[in-house]
N, C-alpha and C positions, 0 to 999 in steps of 0.2 A: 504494500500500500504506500504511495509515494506522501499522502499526506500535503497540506495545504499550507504556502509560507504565508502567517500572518503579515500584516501589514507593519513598517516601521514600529517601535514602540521603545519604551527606555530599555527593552529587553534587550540581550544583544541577539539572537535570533528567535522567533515563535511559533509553533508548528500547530494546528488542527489536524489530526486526525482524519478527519472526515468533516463533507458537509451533513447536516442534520438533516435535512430532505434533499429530492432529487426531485427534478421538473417532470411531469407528466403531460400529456395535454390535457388543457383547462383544470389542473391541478397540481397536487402535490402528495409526495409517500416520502415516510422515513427512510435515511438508510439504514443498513443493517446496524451501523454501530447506534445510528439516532433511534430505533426502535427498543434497542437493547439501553440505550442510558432511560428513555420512555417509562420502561418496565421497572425499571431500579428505581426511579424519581417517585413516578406518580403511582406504581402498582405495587412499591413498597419487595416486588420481587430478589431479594438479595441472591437467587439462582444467576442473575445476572452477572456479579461479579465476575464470577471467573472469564467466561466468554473477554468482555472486557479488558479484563488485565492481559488476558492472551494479547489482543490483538496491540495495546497501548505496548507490552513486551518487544513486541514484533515490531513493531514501528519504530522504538529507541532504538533496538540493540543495530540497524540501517544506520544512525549518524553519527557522523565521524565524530564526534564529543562525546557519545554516550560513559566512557569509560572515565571520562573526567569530572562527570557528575558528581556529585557526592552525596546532597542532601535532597529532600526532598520535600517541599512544604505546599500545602494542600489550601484555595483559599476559604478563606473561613465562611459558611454559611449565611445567606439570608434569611433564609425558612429555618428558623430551630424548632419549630413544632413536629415537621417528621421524625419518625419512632427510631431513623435511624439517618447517619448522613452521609449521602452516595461519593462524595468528593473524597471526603477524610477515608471511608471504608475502601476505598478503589485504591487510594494513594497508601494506605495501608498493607494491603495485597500486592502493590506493585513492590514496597522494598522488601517485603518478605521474600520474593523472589527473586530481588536483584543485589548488587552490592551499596543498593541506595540509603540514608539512614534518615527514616521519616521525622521529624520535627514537627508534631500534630499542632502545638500550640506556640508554633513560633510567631505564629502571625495570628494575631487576636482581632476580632472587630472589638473598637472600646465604646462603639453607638451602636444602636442597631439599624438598619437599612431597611428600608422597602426593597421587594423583590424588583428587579431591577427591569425584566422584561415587558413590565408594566406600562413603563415609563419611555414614552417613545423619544421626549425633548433633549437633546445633550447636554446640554447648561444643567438642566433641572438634574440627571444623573452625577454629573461633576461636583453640585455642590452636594447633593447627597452622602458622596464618596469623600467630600476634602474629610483628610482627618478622622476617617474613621476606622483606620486602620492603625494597630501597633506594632512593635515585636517586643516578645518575651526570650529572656536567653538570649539576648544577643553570644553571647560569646561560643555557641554552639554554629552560626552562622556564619561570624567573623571569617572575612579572605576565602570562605567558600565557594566553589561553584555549584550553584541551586537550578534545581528543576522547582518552576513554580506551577503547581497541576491546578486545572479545573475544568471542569464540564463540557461549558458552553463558550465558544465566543462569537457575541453579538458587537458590541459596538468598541471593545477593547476598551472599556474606562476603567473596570473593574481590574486589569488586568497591569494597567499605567496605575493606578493608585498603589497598588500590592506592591510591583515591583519598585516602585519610588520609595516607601516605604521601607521593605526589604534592604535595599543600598543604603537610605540614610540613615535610617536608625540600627539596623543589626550590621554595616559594613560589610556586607556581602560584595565578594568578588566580583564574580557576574549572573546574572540572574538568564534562566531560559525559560520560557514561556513553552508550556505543552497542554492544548486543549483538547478535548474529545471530539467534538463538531463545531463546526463555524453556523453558525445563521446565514441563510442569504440575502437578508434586509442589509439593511447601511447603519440604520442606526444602532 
């Protein structure tokens, strides 16, 4: 799977996985990976995991960095009412199997957030996101190279806040961006 290069970002490179749907005529279908994160998200299916992490496996062990990874930090949730959270659980599973060493609470949200796919305006997600991000332990981070994992990427703000965050306050090396599917909106 060659995977999708995000768009510029404070990252120094950012990859999606896969797009979340695929164009039909007069519609649209998930892909296999968006039907599978679908099932984890919203049907609560934790059988999904693994599928998942196969393929997020498969996809790393392809770029010429993977080996230099080190940490792995997961970003932190909107939705904390689900019974369980698909980002932190995936990114879980991924270092178990790799030589990555997950950091679950390195990156705290210190407000809580609207769910972000709501919100179509970019101003209105920007100032949602200033500042509502921390790090804990920085010194687990320090001069690291970080895989920063999440789900979806829609408009990449979520994704500029973390890693902005990440560099300035934990001193992390250099930050890589790795999503599971891209959106195909703009914002």
């Amino acid at each position: 799977m060659p995977g999708i290069r995000l768009p510029q970002g404070p990252w120094r490179v950012g990859w999606a996985i896969d797009w979340h749907t695929r164009a039909l005529p007069g519609s649209y279908e998930r892909t296999e990976l968006g039907e599978l994160l679908y099932r984890l998200k919203y049907q609560f299916d934790r059988e999904q995991i693994a599928p998942i992490v196969e393929i997020v496996i498969s996809f790393l062990s392809q770029l010429i960095i993977w080996q230099k990874l080190q940490v792995i930090v997961p970003v932190p949730p909107s939705d904390t009412s689900r019974p369980f959270q698909p980002v932190l659980e995936i990114a879980r599973a991924i270092a178990e199997r790799t030589h990555l060493t997950i950091v679950p609470d390195a990156l705290v949200k210190i407000r809580p957030t609207p769910m972000l796919k709501d919100i179509e305006d970019l101003e209105q997600r920007r100032q949602l996101l200033q500042g509502a991000f921390a790090v804990q332990r920085p010194e687990l981070l320090r001069r690291k190279w970080v895989l920063l994992f999440d789900d979806l990427y829609r408009s990449g703000i979520t994704l500029e806040y973390a890693t902005r965050t990440l560099i300035e306050q934990g001193g992390v090396d250099r930050v890589y961006a790795l999503v599971l599917t891209k959106t195909r909106t703009r914002v």
